[in-house]
N, C-alpha and C positions, 0 to 999 in steps of 0.2 A: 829279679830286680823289683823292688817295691814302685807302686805308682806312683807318676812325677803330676804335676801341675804347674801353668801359671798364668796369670792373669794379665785381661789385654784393658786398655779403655772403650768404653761403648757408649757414646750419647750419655753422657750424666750417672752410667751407671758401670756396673765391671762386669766384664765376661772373664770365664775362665777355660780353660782347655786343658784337660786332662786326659791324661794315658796310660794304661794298666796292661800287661800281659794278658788280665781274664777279665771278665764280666763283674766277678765275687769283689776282685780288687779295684776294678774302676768306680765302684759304687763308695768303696771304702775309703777313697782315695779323696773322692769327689767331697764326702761327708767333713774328711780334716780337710778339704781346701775350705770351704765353706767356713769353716769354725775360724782360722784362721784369715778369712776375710772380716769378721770381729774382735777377734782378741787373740795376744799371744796367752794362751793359758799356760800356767806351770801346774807340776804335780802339787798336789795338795792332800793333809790329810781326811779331807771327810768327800770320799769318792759318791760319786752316784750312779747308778745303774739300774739300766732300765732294758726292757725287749719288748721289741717291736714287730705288728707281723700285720704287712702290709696287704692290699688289693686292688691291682690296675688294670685297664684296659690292655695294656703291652708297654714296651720295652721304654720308649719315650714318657708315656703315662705313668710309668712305675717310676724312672729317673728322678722327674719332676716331683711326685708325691715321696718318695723316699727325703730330696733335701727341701720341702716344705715341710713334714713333719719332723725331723732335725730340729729346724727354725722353732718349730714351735714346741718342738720337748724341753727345746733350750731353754725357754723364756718361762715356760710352766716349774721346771725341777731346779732353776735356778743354776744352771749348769753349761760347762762348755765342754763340748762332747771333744775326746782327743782318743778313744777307743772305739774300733766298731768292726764287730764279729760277726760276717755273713751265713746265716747258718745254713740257707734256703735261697734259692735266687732262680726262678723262670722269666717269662716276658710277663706273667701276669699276677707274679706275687712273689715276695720278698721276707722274713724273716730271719731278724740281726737280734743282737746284744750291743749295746752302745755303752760306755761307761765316761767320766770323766770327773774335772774337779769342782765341787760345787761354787760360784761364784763368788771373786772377792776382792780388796782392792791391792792382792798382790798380780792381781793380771791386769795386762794391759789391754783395754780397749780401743778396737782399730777405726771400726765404723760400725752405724748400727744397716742391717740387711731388714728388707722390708720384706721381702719372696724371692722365690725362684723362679723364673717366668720361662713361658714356649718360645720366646720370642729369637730369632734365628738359634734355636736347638737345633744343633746335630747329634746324632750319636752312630757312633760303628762299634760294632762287638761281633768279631773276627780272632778266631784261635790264635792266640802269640799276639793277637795286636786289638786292642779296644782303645776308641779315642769319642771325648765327649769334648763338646764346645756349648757352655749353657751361659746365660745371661739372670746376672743378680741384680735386683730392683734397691739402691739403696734408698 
């Protein structure tokens, strides 16, 4: 079953809760919910692709720095990520493949996302069962 997500309200900003079978897909999951809290993207043709290879202190620290760098591949390559290939994944480092459509004014824009913040972060990553609950700054 692919990772599910959805979003609660939190003080001015949104949280979301997401759940993946493994660790590889909650991360994956977590990257389209985030994109998806800014825009519906559709396919387009001038894709962009990019890889990425991350370095955290652990699992919570990788979380956070995984969709703050999102955030800001987005805004740099002009792109809304709707692809993302985990190729690598510990508690203290992370490389993926991201792909998506370059920005434009057939997508619709949702809200803009300022960061992804520690602020009541949870995360469980448990065989057959991973759930994250993070908090977006809009």
């Amino acid at each position: 079953m692919p990772g599910r997500y959805s979003a609660f309200p939190h003080t001015g900003d949104v949280g979301l809760e997401i759940r993946a079978d493994s660790p590889g897909e909650l991360f994956a999951t977590a990257g389209r919910a985030l994109t998806e809290q800014m825009a519906r993207p559709v396919p387009g043709p001038e894709m962009v692709r990019e890889r990425l290879e991350l370095d955290a202190d652990g699992w919570e620290d990788l979380f956070v720095h995984w969709l703050n760098t999102l955030l800001l591949r987005s805004e740099l390559a002009q792109a809304w990520w709707t692809g993302f290939e985990i190729e690598a994944l510990s508690p203290v480092r992370l490389v993926a493949a991201i792909s998506g459509p370059r920005r434009g004014p057939q997508h619709e824009r949702m809200r803009e996302v300022k960061a992804v913040s520690f602020h009541d972060l949870k995360l469980e990553l448990a065989p057959g069962g991973c759930m994250a609950r993070v908090v977006i700054d809009l």
